[in-house]
LUMVO-417661 format. One line per 3 residues: for each residue x, z, y of C-alpha. Coordinates in nm, 4 decimals. Layout:
<pts>
X:Z:Y | ...
</pts>
This chain:
<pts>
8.8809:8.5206:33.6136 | 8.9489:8.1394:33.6817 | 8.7185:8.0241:33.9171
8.5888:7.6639:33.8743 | 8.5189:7.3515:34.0517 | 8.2071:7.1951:34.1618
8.2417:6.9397:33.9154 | 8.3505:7.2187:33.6270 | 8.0613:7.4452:33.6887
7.8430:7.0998:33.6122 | 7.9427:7.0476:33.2876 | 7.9325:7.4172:33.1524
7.6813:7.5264:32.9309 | 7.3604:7.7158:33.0667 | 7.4841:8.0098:32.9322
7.8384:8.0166:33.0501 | 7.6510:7.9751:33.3830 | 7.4720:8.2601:33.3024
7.7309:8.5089:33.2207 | 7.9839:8.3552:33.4947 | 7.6679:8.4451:33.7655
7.6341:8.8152:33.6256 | 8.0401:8.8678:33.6333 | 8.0755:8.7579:33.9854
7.8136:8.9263:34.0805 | 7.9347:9.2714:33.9531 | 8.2919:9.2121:34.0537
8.1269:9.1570:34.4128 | 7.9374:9.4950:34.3784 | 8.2454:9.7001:34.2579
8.4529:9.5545:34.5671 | 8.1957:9.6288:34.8134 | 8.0883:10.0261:34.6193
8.4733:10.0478:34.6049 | 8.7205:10.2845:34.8414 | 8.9794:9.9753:34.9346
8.9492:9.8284:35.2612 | 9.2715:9.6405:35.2603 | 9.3100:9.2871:35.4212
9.3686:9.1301:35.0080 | 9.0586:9.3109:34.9144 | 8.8297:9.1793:35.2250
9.0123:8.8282:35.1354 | 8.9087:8.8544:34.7793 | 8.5437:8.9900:34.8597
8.4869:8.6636:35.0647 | 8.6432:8.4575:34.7877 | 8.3959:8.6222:34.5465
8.0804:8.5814:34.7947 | 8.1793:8.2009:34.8447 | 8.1926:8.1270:34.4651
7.9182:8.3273:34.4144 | 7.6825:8.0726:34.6315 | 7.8549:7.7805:34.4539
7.7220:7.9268:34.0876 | 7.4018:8.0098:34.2398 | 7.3432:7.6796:34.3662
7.3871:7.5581:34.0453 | 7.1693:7.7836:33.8723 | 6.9167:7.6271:34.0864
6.9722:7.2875:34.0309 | 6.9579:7.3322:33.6843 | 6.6082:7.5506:33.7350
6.7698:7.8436:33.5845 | 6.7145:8.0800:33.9032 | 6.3895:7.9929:34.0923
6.4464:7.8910:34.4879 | 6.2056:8.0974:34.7300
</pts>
């Protein structure tokens, strides 16, 4: 998976948005349900997290996800 700038993640379509949210997401949960605690995998879980919030904040500025 490529991930994508600020700028990038602007100019996709809602539902690229979509779908990219719901991949990260579930490549999160399979690191963190997974059995590898190695330094690349705690490095890449982190990565994952951070982009995550990036494509949720979008998702709210386009009024796709609702802010509570």
């Amino acid at each position: 998976m490529r991930i994508l700038t600020k700028d990038e993640l602007q100019r996709i379509e809602q539902k690229e948005i979509k779908q990219l949210f719901l991949t990260v997401r579930r490549q999160i949960k399979d690191i963190e349900y997974g059995n590898d605690n190695s330094r690349k995998t705690k490095e890449t879980l982190a990565e994952l997290q951070t982009y995550y919030c990036y494509v949720y904040r979008e998702l709210e500025h386009r009024h796709i996800l609702k802010v509570q």
